[in-house]
LOKENU-193198 format. One line per field, with one value per residue: z negated, x negated, y of N, C-alpha, C in turn; residue number from 1; residue in one letter; chain. Coordinates in steps of 0.05 Angstrom, whole numbers, plus 5000, padded with zeros to 4 digits. Atoms other than C-alpha are relative to their C-alpha. Example, Ala and Ser with C-alpha at 12.3 -4.5 7.8 and 13.67 -1.06 7.14 Angstrom:
n_pz	c(5000, 5001);
n_px	c(4982, 5016);
n_py	c(4976, 4976);
ca_pz	c(4844, 4857);
ca_px	c(4754, 4727);
ca_py	c(4910, 4979);
c_pz	c(5000, 4986);
c_px	c(4982, 5015);
c_py	c(5024, 5022);
num	c(1, 2);
residuo	c(A, S);
cadena	c(A, A);
This chain:
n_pz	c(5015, 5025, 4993, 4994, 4976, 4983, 4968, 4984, 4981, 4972, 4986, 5011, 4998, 5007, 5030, 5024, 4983, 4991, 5008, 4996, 5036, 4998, 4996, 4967, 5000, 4994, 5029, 4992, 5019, 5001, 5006, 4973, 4994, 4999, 4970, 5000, 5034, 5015, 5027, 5012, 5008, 5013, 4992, 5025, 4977, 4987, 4982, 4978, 5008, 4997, 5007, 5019, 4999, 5010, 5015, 5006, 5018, 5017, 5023, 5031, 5005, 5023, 4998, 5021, 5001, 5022, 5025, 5007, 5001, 5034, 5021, 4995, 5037, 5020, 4991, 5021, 4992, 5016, 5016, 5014, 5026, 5024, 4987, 5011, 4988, 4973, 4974, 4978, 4977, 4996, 5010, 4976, 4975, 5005, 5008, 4974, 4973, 5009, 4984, 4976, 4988, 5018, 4972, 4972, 4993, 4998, 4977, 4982, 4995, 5003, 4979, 4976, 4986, 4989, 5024, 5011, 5032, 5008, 4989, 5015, 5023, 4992, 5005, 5028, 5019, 4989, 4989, 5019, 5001, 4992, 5033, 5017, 4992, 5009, 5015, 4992, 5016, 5010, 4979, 4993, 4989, 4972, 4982, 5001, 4964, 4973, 4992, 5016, 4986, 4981, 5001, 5016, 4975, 4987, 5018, 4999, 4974, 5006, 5020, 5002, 4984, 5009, 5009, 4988, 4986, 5013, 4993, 4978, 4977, 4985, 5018, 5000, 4980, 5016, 5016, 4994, 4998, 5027, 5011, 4982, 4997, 4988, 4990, 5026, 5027, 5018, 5018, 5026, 5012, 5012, 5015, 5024, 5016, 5024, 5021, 5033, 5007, 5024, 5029, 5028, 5005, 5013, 5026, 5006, 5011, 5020, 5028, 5011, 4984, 4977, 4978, 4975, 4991, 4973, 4984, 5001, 4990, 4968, 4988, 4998, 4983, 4970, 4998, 4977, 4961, 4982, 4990, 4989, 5018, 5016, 5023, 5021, 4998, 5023, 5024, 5017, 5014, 5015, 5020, 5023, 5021, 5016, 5033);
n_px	c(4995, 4980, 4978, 4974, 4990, 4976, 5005, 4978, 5002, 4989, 5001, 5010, 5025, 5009, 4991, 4996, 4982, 5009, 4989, 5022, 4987, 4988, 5021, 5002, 5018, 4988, 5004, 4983, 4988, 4983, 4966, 4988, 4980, 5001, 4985, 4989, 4997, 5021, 5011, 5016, 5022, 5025, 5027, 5023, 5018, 5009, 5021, 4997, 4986, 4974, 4986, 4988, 4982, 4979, 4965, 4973, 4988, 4969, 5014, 4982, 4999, 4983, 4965, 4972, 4964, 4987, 5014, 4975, 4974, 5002, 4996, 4971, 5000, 4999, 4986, 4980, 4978, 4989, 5027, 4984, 4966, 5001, 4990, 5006, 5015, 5014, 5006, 5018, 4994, 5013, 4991, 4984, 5006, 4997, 4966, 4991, 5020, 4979, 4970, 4999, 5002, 4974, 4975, 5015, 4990, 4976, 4987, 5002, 4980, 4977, 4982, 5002, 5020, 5021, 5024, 5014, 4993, 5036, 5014, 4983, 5013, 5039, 4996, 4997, 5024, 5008, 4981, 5016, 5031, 5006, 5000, 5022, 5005, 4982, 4981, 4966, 4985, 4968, 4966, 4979, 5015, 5009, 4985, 4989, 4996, 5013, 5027, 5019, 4999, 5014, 5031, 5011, 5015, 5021, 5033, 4998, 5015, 5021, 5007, 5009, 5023, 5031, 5006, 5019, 5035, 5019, 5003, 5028, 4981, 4993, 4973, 4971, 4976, 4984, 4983, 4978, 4972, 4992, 4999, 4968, 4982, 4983, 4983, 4990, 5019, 4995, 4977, 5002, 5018, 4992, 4978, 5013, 5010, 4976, 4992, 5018, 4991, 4973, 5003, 5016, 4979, 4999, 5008, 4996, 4971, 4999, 5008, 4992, 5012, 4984, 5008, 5007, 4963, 4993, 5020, 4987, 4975, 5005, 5027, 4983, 4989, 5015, 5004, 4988, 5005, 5018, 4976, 5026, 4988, 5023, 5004, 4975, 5004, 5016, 4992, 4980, 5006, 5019, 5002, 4988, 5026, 5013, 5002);
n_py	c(5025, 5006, 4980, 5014, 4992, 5013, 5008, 5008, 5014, 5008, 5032, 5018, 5003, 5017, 5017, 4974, 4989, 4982, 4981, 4975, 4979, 4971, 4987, 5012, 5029, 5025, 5026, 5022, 5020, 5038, 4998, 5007, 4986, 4972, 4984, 4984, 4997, 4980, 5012, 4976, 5023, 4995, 5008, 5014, 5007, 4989, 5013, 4970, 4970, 4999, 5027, 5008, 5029, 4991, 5024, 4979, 5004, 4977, 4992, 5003, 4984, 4994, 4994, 4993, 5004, 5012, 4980, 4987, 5026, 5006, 4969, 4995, 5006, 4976, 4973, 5010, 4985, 4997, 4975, 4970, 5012, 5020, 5031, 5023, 5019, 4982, 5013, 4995, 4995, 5029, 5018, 5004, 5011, 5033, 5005, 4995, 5023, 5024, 4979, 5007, 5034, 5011, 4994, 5007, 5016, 5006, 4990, 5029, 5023, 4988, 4974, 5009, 4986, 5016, 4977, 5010, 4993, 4996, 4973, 4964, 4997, 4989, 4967, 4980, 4995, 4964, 4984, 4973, 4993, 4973, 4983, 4996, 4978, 4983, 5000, 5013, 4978, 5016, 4995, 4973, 4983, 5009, 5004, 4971, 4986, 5015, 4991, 5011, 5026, 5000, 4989, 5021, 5021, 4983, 5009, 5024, 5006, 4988, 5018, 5025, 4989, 4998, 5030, 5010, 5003, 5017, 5028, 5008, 5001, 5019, 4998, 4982, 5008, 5012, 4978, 4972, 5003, 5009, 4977, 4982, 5028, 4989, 5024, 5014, 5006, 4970, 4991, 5022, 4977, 4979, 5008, 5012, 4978, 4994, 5020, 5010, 4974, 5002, 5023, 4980, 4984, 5021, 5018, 4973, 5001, 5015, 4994, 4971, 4979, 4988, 4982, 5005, 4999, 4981, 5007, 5015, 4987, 4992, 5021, 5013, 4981, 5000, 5023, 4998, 4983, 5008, 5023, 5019, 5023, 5005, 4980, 5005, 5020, 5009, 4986, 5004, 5020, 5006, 4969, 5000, 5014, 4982, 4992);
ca_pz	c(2344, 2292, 2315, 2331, 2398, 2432, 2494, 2547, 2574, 2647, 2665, 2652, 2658, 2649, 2598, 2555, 2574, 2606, 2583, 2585, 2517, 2522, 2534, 2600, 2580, 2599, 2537, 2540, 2488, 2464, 2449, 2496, 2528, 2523, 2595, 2597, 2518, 2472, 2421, 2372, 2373, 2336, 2377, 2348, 2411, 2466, 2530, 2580, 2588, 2602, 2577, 2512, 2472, 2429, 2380, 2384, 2331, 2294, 2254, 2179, 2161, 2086, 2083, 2029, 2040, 1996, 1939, 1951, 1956, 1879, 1852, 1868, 1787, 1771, 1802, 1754, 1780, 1761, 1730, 1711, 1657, 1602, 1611, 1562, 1607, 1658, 1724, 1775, 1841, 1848, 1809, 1853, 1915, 1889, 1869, 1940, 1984, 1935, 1957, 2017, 2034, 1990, 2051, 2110, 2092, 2078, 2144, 2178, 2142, 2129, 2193, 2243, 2254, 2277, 2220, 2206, 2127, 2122, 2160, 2125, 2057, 2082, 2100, 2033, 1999, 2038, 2045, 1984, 2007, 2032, 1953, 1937, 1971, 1957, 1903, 1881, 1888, 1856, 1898, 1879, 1897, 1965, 1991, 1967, 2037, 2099, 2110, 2052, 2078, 2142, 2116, 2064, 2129, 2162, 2103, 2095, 2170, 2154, 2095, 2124, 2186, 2144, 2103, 2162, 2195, 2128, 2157, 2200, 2272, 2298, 2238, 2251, 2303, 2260, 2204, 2238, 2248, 2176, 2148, 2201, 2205, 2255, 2284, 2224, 2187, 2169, 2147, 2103, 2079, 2057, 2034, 1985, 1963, 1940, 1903, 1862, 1849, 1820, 1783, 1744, 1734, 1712, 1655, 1638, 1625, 1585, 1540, 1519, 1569, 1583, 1623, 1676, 1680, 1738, 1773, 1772, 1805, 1863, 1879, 1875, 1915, 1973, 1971, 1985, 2047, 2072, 2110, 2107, 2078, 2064, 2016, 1979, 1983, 1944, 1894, 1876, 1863, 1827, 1802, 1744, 1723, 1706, 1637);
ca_px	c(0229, 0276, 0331, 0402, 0430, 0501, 0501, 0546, 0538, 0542, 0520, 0484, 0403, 0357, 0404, 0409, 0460, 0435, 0457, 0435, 0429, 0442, 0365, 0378, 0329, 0353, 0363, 0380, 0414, 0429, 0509, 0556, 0613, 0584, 0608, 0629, 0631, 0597, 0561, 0518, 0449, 0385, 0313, 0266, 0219, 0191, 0165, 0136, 0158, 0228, 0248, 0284, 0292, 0356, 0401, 0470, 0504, 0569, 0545, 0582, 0614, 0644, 0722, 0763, 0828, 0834, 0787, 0850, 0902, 0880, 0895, 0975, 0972, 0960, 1009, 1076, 1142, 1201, 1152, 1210, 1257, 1242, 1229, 1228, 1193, 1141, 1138, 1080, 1077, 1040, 1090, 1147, 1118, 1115, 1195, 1204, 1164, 1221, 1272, 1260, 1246, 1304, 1350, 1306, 1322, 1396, 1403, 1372, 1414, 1478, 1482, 1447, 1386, 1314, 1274, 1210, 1218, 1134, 1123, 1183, 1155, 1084, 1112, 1143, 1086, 1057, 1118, 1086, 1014, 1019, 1029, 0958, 0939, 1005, 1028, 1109, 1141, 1214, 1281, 1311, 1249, 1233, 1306, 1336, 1337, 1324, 1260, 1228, 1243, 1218, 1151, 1141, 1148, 1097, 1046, 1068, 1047, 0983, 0974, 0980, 0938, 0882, 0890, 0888, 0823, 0800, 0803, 0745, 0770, 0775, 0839, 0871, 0920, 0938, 0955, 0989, 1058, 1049, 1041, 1095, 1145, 1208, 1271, 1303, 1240, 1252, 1319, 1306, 1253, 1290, 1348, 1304, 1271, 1336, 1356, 1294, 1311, 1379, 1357, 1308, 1365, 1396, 1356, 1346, 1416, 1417, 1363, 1395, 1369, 1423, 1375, 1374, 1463, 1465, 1398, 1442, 1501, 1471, 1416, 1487, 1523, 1463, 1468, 1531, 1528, 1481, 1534, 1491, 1533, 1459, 1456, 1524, 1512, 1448, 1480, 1544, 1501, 1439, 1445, 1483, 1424, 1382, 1367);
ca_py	c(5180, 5161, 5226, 5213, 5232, 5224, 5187, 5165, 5101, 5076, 5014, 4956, 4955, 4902, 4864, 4929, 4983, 5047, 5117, 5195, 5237, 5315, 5330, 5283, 5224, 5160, 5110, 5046, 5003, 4931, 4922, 4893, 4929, 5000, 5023, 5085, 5090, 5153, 5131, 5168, 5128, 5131, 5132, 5074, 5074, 5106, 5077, 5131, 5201, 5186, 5121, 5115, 5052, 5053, 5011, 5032, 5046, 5078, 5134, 5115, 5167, 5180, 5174, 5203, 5176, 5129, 5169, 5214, 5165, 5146, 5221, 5211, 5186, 5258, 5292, 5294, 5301, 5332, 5392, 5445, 5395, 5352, 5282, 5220, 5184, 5222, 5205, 5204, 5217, 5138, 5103, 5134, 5121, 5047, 5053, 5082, 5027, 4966, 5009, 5011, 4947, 4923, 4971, 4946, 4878, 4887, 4923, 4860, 4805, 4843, 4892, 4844, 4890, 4879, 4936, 4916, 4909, 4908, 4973, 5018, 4991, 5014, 5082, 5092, 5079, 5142, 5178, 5226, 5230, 5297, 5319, 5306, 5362, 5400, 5385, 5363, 5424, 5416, 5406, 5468, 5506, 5465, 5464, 5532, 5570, 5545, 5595, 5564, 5492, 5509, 5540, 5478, 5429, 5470, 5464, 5386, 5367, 5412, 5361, 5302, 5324, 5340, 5270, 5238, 5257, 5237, 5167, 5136, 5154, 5089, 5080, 5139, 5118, 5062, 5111, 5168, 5135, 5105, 5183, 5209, 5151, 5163, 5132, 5087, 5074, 5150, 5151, 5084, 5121, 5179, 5143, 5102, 5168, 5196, 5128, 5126, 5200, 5186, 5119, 5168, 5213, 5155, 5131, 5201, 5203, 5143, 5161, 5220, 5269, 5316, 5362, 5317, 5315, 5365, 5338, 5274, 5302, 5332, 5282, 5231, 5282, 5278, 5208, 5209, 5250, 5198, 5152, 5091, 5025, 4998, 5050, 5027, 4957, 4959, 5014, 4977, 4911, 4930, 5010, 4993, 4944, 4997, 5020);
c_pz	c(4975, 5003, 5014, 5025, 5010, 5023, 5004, 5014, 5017, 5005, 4985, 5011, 4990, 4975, 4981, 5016, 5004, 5006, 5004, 4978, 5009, 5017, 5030, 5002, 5009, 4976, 5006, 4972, 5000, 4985, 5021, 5006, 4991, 5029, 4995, 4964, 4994, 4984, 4990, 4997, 4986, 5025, 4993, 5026, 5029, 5027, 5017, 4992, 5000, 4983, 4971, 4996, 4979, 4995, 4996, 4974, 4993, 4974, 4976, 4991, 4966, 5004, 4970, 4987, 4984, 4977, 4992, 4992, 4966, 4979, 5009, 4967, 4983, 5002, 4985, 5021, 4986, 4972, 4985, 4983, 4996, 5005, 4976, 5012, 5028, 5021, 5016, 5028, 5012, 4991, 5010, 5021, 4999, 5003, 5022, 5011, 4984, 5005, 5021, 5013, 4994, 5033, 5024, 5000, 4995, 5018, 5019, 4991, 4998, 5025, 5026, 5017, 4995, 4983, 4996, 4975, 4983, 4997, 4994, 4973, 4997, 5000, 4976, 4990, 5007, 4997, 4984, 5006, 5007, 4972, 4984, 5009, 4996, 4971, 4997, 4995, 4997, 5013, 4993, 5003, 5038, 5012, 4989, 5017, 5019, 5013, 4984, 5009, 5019, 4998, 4985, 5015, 5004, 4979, 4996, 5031, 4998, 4988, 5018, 5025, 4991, 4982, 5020, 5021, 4977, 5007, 5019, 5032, 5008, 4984, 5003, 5019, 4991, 4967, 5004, 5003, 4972, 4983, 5016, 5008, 5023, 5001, 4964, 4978, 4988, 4986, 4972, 4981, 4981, 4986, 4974, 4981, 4980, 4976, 4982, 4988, 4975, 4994, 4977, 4987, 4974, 4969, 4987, 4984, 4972, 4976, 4991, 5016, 5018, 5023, 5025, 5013, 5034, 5028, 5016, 5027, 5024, 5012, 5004, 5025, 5033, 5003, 5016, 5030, 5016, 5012, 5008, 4970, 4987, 4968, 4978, 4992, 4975, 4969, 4989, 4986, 4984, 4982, 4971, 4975, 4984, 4981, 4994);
c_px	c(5017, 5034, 5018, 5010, 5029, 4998, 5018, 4992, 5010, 5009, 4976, 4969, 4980, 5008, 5004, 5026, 4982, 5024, 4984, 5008, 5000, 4968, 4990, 4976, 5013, 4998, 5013, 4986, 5005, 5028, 4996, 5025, 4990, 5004, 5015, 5014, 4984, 4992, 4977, 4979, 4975, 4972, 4989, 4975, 4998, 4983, 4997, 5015, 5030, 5014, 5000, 5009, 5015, 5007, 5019, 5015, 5022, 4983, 5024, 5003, 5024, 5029, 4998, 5020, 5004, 4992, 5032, 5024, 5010, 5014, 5030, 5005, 5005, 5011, 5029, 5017, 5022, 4987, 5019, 5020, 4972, 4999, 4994, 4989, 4990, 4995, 4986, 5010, 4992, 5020, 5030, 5002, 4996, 5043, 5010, 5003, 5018, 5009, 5009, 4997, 5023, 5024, 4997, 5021, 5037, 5019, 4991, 5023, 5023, 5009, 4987, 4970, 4977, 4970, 4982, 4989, 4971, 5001, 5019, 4995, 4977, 5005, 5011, 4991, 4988, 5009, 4998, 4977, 5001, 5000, 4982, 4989, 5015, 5013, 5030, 5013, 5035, 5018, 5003, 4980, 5007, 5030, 5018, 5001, 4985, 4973, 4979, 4993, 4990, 4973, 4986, 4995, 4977, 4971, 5012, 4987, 4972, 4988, 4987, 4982, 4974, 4994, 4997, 4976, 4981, 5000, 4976, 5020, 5018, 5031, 5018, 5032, 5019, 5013, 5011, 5031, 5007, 5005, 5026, 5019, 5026, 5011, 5010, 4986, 5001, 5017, 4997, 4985, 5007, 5026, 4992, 4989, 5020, 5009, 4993, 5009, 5022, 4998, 4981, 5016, 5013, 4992, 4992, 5023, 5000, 4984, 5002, 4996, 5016, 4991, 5001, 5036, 5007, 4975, 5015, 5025, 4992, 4982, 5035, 5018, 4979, 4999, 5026, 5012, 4994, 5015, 4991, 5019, 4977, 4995, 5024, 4997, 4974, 5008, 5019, 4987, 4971, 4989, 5003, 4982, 4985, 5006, 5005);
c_py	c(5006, 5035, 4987, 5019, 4993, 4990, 4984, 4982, 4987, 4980, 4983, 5004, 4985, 4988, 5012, 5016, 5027, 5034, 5027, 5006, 5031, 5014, 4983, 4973, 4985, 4987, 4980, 4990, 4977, 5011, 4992, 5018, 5030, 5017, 5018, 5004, 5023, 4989, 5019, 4977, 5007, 4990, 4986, 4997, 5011, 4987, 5023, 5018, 4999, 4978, 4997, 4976, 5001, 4979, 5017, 4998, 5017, 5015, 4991, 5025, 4999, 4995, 5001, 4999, 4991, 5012, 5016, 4997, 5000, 5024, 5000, 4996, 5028, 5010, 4995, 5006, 5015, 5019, 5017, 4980, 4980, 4976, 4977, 4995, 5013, 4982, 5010, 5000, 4965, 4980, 5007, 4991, 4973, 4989, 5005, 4978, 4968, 5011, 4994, 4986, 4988, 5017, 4991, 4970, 4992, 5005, 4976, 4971, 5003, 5010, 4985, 5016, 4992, 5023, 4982, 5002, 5012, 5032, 5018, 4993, 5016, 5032, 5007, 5003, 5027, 5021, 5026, 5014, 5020, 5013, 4996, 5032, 5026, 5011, 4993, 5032, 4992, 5009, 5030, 5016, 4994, 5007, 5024, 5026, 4988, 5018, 4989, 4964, 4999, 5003, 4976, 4971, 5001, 4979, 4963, 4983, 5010, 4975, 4974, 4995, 5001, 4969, 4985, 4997, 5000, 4971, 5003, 5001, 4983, 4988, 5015, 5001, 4980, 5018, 5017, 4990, 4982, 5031, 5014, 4976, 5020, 4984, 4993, 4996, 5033, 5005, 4979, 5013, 5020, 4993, 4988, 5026, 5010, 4978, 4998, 5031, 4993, 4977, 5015, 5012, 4980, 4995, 5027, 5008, 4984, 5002, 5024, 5024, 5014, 5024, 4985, 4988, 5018, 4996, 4980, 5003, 5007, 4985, 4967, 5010, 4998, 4982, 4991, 5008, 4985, 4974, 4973, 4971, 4983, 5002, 4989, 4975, 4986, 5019, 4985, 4971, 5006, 5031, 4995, 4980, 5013, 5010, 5024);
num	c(1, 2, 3, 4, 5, 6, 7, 8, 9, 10, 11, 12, 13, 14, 15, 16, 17, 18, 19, 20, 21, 22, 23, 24, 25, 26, 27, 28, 29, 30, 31, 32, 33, 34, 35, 36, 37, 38, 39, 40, 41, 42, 43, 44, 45, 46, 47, 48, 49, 50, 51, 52, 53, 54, 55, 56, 57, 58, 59, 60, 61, 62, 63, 64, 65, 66, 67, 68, 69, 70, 71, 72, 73, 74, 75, 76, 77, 78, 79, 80, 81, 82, 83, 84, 85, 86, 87, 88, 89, 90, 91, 92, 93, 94, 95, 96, 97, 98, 99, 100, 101, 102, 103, 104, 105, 106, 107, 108, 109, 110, 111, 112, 113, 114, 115, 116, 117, 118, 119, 120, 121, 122, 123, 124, 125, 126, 127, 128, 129, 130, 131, 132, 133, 134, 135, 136, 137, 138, 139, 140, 141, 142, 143, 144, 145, 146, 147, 148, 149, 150, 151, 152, 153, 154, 155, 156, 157, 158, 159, 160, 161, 162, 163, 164, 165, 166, 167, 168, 169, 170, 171, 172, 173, 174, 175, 176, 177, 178, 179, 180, 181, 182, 183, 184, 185, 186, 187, 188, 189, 190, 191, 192, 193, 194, 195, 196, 197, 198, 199, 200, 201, 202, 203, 204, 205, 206, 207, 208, 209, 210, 211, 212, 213, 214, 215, 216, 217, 218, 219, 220, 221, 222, 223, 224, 225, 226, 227, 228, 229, 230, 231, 232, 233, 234, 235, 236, 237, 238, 239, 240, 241, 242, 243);
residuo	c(X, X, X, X, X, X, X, X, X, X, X, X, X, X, X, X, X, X, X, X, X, X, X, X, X, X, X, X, X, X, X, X, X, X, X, X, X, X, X, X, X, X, X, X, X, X, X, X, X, X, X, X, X, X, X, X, X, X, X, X, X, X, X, X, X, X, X, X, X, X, X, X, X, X, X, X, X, X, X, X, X, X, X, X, X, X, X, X, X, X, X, X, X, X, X, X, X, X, X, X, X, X, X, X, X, X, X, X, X, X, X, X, X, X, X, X, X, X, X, X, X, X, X, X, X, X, X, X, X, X, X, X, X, X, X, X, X, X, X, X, X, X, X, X, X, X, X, X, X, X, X, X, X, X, X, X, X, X, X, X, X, X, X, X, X, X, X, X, X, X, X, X, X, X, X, X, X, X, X, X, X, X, X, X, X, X, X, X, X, X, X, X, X, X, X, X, X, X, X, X, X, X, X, X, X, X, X, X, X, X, X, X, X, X, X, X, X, X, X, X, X, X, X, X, X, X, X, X, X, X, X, X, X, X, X, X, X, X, X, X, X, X, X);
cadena	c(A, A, A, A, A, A, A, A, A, A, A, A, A, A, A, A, A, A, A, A, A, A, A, A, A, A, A, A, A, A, A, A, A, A, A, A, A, A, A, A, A, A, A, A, A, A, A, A, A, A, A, A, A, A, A, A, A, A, A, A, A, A, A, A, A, A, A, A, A, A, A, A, A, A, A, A, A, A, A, A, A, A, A, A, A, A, A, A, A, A, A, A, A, A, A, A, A, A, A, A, A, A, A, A, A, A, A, A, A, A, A, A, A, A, A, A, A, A, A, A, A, A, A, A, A, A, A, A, A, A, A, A, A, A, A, A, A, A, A, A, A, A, A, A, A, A, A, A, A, A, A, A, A, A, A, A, A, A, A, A, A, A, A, A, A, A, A, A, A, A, A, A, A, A, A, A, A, A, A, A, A, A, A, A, A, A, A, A, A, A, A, A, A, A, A, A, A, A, A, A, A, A, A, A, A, A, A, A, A, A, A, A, A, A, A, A, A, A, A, A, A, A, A, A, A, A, A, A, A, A, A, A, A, A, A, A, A, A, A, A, A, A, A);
């Protein structure tokens, strides 16, 4: 009585469903649609030597994720230079997820395309979460040889692997292609990342902050690389707004 068992149920039995647990009892449950389902259940009753009587249930299990989610606040960026104005890892990944929505929808009413503007804002908001666990390590560390880039993937997939089997199972399928995005919602993604990059730069600049002149320059420089008229479209009309 009262111990939790896994069991695999069959079929249906007098209006309950009818299952075996590991120690080969028979148990049977109320729920509907448990055919051929596992379920972790609790004993509350006993009829005869064999006959288990059982409510099914989902064991509740803790999640994390979001607990974790919350700690993006603490993580600074831009760790090795000087900053008037510090920036989080939480309050980028906000500047990302307008960004990138802002390109989503200029590639739908400008270029004729079918992006879903929701779900590449959704991934930018994420598109950091692996850096609770990591940490931000800084451009010219992360991308200064291609063995180190390769090994900092590595542990980034690790990351967001282990963030998400902090989710409740039955979620995690809906969150794995929000943490690993592909196709277009990736490049939007990474095109917005750089933007907010060099609008920090940006105001950086402007308030005096010539450490961040050569940050500027090459974060402008990878931007332009990225042959994406999106990308120009929202820079020539709304960069120059910024402060």
């Amino acid at each position: 009585m009262g111990k939790i068992y896994p069991v695999l149920f069959e079929q249906p039995k007098n209006g309950k469903f009818s299952g075996h647990a590991p120690n080969y009892m028979e148990v049977l449950a109320e729920g509907e649609n448990l055919h051929n389902q596992l379920r972790n259940v609790k004993i509350t009753a006993v009829e005869g030597a064999t006959l288990c009587w059982a409510r099914s249930r989902r064991i509740e299990m803790k999640s994390h994720f979001f607990a974790y989610l919350s700690r993006m606040r603490f993580i600074q960026r831009w760790a090795l230079m000087r900053n008037t104005a510090p920036e989080n890892v939480q309050e980028h990944s906000h500047q990302v997820a307008v960004l990138a929505h802002a390109l989503a929808v200029i590639r739908n009413e400008k270029f004729g395309g079918r992006v879903d503007a929701g779900a590449v804002a959704v991934a930018a908001l994420y598109h950091d979460a692996s850096e609770i666990l990591t940490g931000d390590m800084p451009t010219p560390i992360k991308y200064d040889n291609p063995a180190i880039r390769k090994a900092y993937k590595e542990v980034e997939a690790v990351a967001e692997e282990k963030l998400l089997h902090m989710l409740p199972e039955e979620f995690q399928t809906v969150y794995a292609p929000i943490l690993r995005p592909d196709g277009e919602t990736e490049q939007l993604v990474k095109a917005a990342d750089k933007l907010s990059a060099y609008i920090k730069c940006v105001e950086e600049l402007k308030a005096g902050n010539n450490e961040f002149r050569e940050a500027a320059a090459q974060t402008r420089t990878a931007l332009e690389d990225m042959v994406c008229r999106r990308r120009r479209i929202f820079w020539r009309r709304s960069c120059p707004a910024f402060p």
